[in-house]
SERO-4910 file (N, C-alpha, C, O; in steps of 0.05 Angstrom, whole numbers):
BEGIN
 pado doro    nc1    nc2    nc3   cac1   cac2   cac3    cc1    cc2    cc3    oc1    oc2    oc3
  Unk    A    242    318    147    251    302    169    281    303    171    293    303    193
  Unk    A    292    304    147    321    312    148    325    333    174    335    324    194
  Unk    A    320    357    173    331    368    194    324    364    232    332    376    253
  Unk    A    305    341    225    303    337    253    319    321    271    340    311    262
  Unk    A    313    317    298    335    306    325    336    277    317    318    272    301
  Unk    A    348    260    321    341    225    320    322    225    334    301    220    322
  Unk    A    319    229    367    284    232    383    270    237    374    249    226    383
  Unk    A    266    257    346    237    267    348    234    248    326    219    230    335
  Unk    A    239    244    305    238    223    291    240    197    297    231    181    280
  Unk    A    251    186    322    235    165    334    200    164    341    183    148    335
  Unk    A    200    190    359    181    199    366    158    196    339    140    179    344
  Unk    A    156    204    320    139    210    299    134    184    283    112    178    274
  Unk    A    159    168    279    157    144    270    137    124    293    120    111    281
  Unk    A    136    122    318    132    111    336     93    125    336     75    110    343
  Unk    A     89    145    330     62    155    329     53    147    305     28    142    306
  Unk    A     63    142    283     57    128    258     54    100    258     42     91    238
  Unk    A     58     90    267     62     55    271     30     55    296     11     40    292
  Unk    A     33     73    319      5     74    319    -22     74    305    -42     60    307
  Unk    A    -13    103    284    -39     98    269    -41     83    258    -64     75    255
  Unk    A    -18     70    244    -25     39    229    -26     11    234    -28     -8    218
  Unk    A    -22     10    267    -35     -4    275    -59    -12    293    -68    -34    300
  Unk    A    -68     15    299    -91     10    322   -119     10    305   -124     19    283
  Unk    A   -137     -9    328   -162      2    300   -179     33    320   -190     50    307
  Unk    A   -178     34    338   -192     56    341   -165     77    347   -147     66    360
  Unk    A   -160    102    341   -132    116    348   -148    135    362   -169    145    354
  Unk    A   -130    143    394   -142    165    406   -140    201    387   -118    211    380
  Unk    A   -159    210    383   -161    248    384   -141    254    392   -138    278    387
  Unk    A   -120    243    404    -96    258    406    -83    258    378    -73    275    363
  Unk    A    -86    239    378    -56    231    349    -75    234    321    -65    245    301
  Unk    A   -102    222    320   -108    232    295   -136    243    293   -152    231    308
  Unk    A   -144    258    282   -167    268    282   -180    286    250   -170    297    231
  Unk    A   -199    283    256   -214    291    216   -221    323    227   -234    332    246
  Unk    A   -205    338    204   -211    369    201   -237    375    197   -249    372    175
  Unk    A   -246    384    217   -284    388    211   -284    400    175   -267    410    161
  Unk    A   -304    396    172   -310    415    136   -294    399    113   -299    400     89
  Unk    A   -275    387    126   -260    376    102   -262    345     98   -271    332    117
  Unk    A   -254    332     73   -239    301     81   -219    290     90   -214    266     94
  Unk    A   -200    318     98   -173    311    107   -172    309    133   -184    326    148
  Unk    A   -160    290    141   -153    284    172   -130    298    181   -126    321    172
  Unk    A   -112    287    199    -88    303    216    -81    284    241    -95    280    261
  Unk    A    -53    273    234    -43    260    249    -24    278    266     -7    293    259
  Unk    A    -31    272    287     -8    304    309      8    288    324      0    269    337
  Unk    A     35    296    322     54    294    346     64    306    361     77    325    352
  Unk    A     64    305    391     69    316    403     98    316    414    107    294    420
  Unk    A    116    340    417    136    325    427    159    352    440    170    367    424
  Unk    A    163    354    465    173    377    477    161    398    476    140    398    489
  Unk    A    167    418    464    146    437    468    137    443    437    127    465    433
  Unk    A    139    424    415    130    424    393    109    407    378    111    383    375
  Unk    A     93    417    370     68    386    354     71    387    317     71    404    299
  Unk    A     74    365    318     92    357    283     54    351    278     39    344    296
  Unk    A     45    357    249     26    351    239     33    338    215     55    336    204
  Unk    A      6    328    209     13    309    180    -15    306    170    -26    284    173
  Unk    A    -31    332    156    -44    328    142    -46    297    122    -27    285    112
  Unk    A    -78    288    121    -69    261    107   -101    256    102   -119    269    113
  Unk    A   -107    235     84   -133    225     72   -136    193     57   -122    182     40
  Unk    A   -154    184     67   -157    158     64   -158    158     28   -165    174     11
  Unk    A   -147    134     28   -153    117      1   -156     95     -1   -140     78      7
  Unk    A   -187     89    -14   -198     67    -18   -202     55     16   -200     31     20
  Unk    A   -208     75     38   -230     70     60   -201     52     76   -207     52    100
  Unk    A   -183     43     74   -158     32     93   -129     37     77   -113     18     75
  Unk    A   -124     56     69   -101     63     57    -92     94     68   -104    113     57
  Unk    A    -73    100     87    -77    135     86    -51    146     79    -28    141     84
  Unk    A    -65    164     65    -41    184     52    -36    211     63    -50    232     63
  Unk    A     -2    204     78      2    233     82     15    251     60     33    247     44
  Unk    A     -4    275     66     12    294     40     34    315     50     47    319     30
  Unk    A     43    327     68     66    333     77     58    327    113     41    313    124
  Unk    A     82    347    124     83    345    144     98    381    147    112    395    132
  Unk    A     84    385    180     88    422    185     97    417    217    103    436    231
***
């Protein structure tokens, strides 16, 4: 995150506070990788989409493991 704009890191912070606060989150922003247990929180933003692989713990806890 270091090398990113202050926008897009608004931006990404601002899609995170979604997922942790909505109870249903639209398929845009997060969605479960078919085959796997890992989900994927996506941002969209100019002509770029920030991902954030991630997986529940303990069924309301989610863990992201990086970000691409």
């Amino acid at each position: 995150m270091d090398s990113l704009s202050e926008k897009t890191i608004v931006k990404i912070v601002a899609v995170l506070k979604l997922v942790e606060n909505m109870e249903v989150i639209p398929v845009k922003f997060f969605k479960k990788l078919s085959g796997t247990k890992l989900y994927e929180i996506r941002v969209e933003w100019q002509s770029n989409i920030y991902r954030f692989p991630c997986f529940f713990h303990k069924n309301d806890v989610i863990i992201l493991t990086h970000g691409f």
